[in-house]
KEKEPA-796140 format. One line per 4 residues: number of its first residue (from 1); their letters; for each residue x negated, y negated, z negated of N, C-alpha, C, O. Coordinates in steps of 0.1 Angstrom, whole numbers, always signed. Layout:
BEGIN
NUM> A> X:Y:Z:X:Y:Z:X:Y:Z:X:Y:Z; ... .
***
This chain:
BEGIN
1> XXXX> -69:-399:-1093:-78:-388:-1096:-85:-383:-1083:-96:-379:-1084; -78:-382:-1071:-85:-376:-1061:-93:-386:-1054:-96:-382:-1043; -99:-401:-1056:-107:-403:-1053:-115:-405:-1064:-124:-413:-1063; -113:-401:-1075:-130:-402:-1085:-141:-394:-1078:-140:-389:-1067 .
5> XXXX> -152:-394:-1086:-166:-390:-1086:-165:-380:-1087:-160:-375:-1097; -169:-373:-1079:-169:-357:-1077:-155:-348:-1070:-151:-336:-1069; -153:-355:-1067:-132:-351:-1064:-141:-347:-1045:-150:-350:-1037; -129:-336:-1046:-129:-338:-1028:-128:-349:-1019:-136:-348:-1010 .
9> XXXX> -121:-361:-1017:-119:-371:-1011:-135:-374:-1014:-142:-372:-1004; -143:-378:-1027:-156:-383:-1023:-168:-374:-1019:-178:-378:-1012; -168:-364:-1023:-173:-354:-1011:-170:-357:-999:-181:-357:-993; -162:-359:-991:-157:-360:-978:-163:-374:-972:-168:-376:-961 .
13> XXXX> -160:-385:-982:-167:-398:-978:-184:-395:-982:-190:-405:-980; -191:-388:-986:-200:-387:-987:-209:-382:-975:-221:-385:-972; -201:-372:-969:-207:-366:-961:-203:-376:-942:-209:-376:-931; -193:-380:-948:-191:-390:-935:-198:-398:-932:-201:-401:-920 .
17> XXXX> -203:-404:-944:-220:-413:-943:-229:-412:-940:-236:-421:-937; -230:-401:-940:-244:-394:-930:-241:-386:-913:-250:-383:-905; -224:-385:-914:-222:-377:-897:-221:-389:-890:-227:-391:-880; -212:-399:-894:-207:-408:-887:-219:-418:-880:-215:-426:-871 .
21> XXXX> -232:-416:-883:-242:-428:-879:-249:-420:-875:-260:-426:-874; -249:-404:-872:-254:-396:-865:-250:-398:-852:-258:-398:-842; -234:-399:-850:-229:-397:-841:-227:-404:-832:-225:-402:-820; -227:-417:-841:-228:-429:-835:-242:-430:-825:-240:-432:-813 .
25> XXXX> -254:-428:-830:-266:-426:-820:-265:-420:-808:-272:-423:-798; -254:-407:-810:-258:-399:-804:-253:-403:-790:-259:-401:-779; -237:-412:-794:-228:-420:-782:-237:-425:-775:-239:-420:-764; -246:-437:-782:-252:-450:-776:-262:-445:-766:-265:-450:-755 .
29> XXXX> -268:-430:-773:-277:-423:-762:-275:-420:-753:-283:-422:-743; -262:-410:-752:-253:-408:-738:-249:-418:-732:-246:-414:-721; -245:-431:-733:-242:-444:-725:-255:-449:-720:-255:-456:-709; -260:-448:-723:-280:-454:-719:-283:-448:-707:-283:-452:-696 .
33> XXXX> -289:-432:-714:-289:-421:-704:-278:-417:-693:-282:-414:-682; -266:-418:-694:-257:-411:-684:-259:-426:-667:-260:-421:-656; -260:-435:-666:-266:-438:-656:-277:-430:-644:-278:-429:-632; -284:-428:-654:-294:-421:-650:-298:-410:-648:-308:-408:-643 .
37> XXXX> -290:-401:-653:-282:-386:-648:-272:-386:-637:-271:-375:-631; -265:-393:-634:-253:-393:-624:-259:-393:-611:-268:-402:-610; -256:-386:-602:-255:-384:-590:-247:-396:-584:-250:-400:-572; -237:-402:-592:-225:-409:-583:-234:-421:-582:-245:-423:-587 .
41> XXXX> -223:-433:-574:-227:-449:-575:-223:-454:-590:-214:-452:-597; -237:-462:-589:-235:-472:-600:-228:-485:-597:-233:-491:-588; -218:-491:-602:-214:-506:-602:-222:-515:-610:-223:-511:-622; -228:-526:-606:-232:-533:-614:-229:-552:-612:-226:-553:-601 .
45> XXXX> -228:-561:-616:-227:-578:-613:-246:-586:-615:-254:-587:-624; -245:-590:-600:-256:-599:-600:-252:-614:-600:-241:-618:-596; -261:-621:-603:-257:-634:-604:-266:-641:-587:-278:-642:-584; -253:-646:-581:-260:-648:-568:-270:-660:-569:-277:-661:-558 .
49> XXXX> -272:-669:-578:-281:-678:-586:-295:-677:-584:-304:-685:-582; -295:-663:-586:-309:-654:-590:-315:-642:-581:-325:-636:-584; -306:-638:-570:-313:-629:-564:-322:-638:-551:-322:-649:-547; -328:-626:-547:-334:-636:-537:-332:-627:-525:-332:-615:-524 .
53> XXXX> -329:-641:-514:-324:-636:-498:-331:-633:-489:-339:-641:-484; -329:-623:-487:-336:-617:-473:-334:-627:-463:-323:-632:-461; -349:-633:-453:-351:-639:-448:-348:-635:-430:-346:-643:-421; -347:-622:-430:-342:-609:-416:-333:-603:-421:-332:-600:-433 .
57> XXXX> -325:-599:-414:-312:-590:-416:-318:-574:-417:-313:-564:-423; -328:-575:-409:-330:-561:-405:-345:-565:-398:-348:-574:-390; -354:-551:-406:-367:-549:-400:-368:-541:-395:-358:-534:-396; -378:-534:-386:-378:-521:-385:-395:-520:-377:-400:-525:-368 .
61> XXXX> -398:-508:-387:-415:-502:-377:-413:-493:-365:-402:-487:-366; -419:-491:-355:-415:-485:-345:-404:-481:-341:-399:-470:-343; -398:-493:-336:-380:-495:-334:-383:-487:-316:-394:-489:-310; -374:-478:-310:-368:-478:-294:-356:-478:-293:-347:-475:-300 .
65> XXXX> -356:-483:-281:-344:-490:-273:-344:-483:-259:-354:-481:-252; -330:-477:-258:-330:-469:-249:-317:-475:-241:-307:-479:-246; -321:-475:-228:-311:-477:-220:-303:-472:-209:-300:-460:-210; -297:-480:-192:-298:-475:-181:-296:-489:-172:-290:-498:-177 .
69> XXXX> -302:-489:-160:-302:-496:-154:-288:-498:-145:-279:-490:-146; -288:-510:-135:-275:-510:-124:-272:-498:-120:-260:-495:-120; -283:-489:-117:-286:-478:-110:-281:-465:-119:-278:-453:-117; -283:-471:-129:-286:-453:-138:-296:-447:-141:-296:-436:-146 .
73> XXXX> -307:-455:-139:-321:-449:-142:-323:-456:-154:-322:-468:-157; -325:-445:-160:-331:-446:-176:-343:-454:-176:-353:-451:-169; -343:-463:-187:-355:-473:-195:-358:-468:-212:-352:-461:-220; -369:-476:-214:-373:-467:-228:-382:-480:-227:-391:-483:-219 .
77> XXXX> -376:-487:-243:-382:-498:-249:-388:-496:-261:-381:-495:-271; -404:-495:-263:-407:-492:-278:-417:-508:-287:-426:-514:-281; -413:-510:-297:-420:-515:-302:-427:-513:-319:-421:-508:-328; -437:-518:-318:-450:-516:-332:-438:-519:-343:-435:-511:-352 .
81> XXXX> -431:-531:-340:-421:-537:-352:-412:-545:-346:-416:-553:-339; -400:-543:-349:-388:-556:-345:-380:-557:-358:-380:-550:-368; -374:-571:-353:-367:-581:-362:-357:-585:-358:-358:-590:-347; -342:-585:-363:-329:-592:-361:-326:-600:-371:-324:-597:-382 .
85> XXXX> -324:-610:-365:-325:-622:-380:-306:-616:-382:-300:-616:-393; -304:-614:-376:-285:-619:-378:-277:-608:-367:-283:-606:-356; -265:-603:-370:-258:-591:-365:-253:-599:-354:-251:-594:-343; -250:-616:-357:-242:-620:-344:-253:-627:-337:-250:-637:-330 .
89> XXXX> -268:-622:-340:-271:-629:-331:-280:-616:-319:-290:-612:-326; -280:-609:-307:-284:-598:-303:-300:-601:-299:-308:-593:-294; -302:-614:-302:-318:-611:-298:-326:-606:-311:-323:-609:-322; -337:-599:-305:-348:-591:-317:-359:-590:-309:-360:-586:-298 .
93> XXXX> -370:-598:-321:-377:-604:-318:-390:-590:-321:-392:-584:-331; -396:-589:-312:-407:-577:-312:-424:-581:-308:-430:-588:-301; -426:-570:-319:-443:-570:-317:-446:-554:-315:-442:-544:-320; -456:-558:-306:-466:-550:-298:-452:-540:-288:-445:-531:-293 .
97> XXXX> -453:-544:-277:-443:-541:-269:-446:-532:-261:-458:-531:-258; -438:-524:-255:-439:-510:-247:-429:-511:-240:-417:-513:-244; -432:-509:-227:-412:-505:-219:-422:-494:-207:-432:-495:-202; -411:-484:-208:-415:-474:-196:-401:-473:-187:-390:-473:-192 .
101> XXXX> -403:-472:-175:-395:-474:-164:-394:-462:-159:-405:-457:-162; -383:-453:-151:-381:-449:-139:-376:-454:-129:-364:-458:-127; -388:-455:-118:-386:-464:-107:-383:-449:-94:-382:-437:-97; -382:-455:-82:-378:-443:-71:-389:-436:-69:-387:-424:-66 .
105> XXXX> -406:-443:-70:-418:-438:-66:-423:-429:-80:-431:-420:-80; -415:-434:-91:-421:-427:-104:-419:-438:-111:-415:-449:-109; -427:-429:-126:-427:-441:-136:-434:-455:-135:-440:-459:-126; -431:-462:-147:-437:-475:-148:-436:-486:-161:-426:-490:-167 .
109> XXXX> -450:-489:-162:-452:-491:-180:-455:-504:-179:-463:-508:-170; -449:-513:-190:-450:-525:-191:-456:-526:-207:-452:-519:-216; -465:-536:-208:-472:-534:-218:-475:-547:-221:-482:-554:-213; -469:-553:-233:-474:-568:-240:-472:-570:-253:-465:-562:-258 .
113> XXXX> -479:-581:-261:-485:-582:-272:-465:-584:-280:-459:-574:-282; -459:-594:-281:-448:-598:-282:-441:-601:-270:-445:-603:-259; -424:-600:-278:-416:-611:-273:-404:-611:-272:-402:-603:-282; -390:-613:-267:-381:-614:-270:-367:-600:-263:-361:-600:-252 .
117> XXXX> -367:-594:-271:-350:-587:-262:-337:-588:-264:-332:-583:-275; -329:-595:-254:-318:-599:-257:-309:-580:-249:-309:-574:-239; -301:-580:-266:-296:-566:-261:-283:-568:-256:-280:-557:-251; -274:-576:-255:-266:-582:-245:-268:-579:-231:-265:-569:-225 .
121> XXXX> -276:-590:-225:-277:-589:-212:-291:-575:-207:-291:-567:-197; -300:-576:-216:-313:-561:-210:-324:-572:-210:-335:-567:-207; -324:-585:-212:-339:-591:-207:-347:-588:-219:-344:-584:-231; -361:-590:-213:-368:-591:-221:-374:-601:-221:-370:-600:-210 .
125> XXXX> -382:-613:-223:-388:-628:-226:-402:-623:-234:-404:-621:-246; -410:-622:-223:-425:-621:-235:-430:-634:-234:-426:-642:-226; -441:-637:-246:-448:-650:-248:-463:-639:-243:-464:-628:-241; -470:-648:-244:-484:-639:-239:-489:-636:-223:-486:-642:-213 .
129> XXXX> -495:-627:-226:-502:-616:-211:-492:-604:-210:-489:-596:-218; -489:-605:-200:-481:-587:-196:-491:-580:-188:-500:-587:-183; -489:-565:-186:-497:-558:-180:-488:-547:-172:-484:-536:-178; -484:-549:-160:-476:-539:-156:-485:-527:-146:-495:-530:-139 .
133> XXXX> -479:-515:-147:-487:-507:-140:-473:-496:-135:-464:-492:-142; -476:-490:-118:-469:-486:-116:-476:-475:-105:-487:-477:-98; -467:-463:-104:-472:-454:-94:-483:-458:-78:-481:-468:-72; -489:-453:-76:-495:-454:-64:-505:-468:-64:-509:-474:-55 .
137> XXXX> -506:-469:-78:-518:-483:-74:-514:-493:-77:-521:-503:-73; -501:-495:-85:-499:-509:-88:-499:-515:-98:-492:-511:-107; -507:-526:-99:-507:-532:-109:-505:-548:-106:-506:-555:-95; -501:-553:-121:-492:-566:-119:-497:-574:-135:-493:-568:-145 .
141> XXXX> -507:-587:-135:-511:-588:-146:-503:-605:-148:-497:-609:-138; -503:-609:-156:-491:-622:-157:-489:-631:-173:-497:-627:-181; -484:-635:-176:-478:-639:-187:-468:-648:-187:-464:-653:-176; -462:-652:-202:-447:-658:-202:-439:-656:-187:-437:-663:-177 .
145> XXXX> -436:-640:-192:-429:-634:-181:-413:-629:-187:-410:-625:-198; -403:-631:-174:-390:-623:-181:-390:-612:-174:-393:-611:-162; -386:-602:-182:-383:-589:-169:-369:-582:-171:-367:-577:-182; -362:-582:-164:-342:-579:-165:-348:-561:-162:-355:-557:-154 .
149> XXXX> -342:-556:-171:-343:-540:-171:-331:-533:-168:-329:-521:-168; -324:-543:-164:-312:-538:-156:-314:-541:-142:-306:-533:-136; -322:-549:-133:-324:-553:-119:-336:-547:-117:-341:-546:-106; -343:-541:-130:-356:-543:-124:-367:-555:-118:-377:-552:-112 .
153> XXXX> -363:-567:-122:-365:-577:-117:-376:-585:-129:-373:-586:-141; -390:-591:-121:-403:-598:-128:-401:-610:-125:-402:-613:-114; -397:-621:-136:-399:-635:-130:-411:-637:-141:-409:-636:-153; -425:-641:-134:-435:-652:-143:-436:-664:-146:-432:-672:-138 .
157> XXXX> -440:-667:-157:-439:-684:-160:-450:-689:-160:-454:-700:-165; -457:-681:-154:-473:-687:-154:-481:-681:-141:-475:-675:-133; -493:-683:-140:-508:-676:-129:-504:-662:-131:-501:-659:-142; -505:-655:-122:-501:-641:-119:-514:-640:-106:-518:-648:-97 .
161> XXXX> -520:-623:-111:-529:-620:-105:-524:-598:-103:-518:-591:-112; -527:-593:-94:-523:-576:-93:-533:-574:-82:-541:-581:-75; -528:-558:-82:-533:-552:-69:-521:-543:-66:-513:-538:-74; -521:-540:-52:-515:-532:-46:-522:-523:-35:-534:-525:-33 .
165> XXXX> -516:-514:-28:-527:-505:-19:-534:-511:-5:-540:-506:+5; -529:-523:-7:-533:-532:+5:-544:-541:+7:-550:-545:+16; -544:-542:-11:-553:-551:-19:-551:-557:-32:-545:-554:-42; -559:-570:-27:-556:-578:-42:-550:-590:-43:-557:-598:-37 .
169> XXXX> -540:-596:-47:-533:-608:-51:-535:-614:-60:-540:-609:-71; -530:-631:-56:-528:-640:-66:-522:-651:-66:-518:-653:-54; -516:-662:-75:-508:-669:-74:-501:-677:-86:-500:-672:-97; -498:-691:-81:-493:-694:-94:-482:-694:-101:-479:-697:-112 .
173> XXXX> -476:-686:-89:-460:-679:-103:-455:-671:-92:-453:-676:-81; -453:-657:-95:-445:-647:-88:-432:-648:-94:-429:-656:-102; -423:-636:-86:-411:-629:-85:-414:-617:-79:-420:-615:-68; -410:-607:-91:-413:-591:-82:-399:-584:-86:-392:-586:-96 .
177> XXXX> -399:-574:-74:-386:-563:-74:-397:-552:-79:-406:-549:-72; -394:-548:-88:-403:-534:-94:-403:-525:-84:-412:-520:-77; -388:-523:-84:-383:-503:-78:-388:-504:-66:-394:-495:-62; -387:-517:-56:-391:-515:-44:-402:-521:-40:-404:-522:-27 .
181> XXXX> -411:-525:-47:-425:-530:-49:-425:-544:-41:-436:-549:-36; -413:-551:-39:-417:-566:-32:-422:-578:-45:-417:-579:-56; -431:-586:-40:-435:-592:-46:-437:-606:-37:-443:-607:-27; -431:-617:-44:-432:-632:-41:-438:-640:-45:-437:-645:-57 .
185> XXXX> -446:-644:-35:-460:-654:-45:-458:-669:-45:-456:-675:-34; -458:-675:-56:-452:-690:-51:-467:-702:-52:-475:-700:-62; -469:-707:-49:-485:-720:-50:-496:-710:-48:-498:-698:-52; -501:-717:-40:-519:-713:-41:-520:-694:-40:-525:-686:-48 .
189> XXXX> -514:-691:-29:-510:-678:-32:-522:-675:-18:-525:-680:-7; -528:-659:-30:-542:-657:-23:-539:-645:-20:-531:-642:-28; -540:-631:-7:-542:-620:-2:-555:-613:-2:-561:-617:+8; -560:-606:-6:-570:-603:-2:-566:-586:+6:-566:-578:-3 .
193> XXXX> -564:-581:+17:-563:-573:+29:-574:-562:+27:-586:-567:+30; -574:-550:+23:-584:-543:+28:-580:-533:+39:-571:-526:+37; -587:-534:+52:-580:-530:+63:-575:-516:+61:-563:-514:+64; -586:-504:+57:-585:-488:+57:-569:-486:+48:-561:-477:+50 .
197> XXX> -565:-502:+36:-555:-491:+28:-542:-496:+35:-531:-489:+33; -542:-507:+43:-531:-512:+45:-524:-503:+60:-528:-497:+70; -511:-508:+55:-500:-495:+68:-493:-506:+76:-485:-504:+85 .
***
């Protein structure tokens, strides 16, 4: 008798028919939605099959690199964009290059299109033209050049052409000490002397 037609027990299943698949929606909605409200981390499973690999470890737009030399004099490395393919590997490979120096006479700005810094040792490896410019008149034009930013030290891999207060130079491959302005001219090495500036 208490489940016939009209009995309380089917009142009760009647009305469960209509809460229960209310409620049910209501779950499926809060499992959908609550991702997407939470503040916290999500866990989720990728299938490594299907994602696709980053080709660089790390990019970066207007990366600096700041340093100090043998000495203690601070350097300041900026570039447009660098690239580290790999954490174990320390070179990063940079475009549109910037380095500013404190040298003993003052500052000193090195300026090239690309090229290589190994953050291990401080070198830097450009491919290209460099443009070095330094207090009192110096300038130093060059390419496929290394420059150690810890010695301060220019080795060129190619025709190198500057000026200094003495004059103008040239040559087919230098060696320069930045801080103390010596410069080694190696093949076909040209002076040009102007008497009033030289000491």
């Amino acid at each position: 008798m208490w489940a016939a037609a009209g009995s309380s027990h089917d009142r009760v299943i009647g009305t469960l028919k209509i809460v229960l698949p209310i409620l049910i929606g209501v779950l499926a909605a809060l499992l959908v939605t609550a991702p997407l409200t939470t503040s916290g981390d999500v866990s989720f499973v990728l299938d490594k099959n299907k994602v696709e690999v980053a080709k660089e470890r790390l990019r970066i737009q207007s990366a600096q690199y700041r340093g100090e030399d043998g000495k203690g004099q601070p350097f300041e490395l900026t570039a447009g964009s660098a690239v580290q393919k790999s954490s174990a590997e320390p070179i990063v490979q940079i475009q549109q290059l910037s380095a500013q120096l404190k040298l003993n006479d003052g500052p000193a700005n090195i300026v090239a299109d690309h090229g290589r810094y190994d953050m291990d040792t401080q070198k830097v490896k450009i491919d290209g033209p460099i443009h070095f410019t330094a207090a009192n008149g110096y300038k130093l034009d060059t390419h496929d050049a290394t420059v150690d930013l810890k010695t301060r030290q220019l080795t060129s891999g190619g025709a190198a052409s500057g000026v200094v207060p003495q004059g103008t130079f040239s040559a087919n491959q230098l060696s320069a000490d930045l801080d103390n302005h010596i410069v080694r001219l190696n093949g076909n090495a040209r002076l040009r002397i102007v008497p009033r500036r030289a000491k």
